[in-house]
N, C-alpha and C positions, 0 to 999 in steps of 0.2 A: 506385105506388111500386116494385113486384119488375119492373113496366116499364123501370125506368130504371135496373137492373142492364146493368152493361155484357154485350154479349154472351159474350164469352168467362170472365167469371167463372161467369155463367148455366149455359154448358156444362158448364165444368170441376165446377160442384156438381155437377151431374146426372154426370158419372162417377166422380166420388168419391164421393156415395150408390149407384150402380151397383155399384162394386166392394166397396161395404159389404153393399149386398143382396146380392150372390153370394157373399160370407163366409159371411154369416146364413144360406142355404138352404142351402150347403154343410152348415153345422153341422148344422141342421134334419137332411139326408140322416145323417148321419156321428150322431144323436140322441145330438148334445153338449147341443141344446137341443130339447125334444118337440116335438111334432109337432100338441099338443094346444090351439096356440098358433098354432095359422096355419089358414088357410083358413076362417075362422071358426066353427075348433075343431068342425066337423063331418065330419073325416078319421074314415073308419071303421077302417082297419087303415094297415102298415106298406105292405102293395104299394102301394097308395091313395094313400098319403104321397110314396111316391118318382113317380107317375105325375103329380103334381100339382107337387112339387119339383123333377123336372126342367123342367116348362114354364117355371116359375118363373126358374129358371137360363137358358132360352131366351132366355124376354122380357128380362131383365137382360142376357143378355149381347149380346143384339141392341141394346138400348136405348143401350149403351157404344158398340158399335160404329157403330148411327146417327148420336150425336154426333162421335164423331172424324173421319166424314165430314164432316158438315157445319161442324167446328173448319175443315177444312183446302179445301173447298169449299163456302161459303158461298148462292152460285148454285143449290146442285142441289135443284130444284122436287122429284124425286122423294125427296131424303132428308126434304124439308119435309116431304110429302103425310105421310110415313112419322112424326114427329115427332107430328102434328095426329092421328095413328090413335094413337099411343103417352097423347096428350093425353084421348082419349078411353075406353083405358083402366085410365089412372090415376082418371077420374073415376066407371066403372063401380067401381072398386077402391076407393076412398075410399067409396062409401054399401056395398059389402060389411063392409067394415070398422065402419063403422058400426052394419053388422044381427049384429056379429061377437059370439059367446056369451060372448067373453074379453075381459075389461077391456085386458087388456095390448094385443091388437092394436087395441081400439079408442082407446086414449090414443096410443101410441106410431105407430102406421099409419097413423091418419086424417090426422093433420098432416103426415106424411113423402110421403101419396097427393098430397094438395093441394098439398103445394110443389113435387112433382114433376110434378103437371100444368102449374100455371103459370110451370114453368122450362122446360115443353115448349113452351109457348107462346110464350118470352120467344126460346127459341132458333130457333122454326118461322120466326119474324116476320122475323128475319135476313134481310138480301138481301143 
């Protein structure tokens, strides 16, 4: 069924959940919202936090950026390759969250992991 999402709505979720998670970690940085809540609530201190919430910020903002290539160049095999790695770790990221010590990221993330992986897939598949 999430196959037979057209591709460019597929996309466009996946940068609208992008630009959500790099809200959320902002915040996370900026501790609008702790810290005690993410990485499955195994951050030991602040520096720790910002070391792991920048990456965070990385893979999101690289993630966005992925798909607006591939929005606007369909063909390009290596944004795919790059899509199918992001797919993979979404899926390491969903059973983190699963082994997560925090109810919240395990309700709220686990589902958010899994639809972002298989909207990576929905968009990798594109030719």
């Amino acid at each position: 069924m999430l196959f037979k999402i057209p591709f460019l709505i597929a996309a466009r979720i996946i940068i609208g959940l992008s630009i959500l998670l790099l809200g959320f970690h902002t915040l996370v940085i900026l501790e609008v919202i702790p810290y005690t809540i993410v990485w499955g609530s195994r951050l030991n201190s602040f520096d720790e936090m910002i070391q792991f919430e920048v990456v965070a910020l990385i893979l999101n903002a690289g993630l966005l950026v992925v798909n607006w290539v591939k929005v606007k160049n369909k063909h390009n095999a290596f944004v795919s390759i790059l899509l199918w790695a992001y797919t993979g770790l979404f899926a390491v990221n969903t059973i983190g969250n699963l082994l997560s010590k925090n109810m919240f990221e395990m309700i709220v993330f686990t589902p958010l992991t899994i639809l972002l992986a298989l909207l990576c897939v929905r968009v990798a598949l594109e030719k």
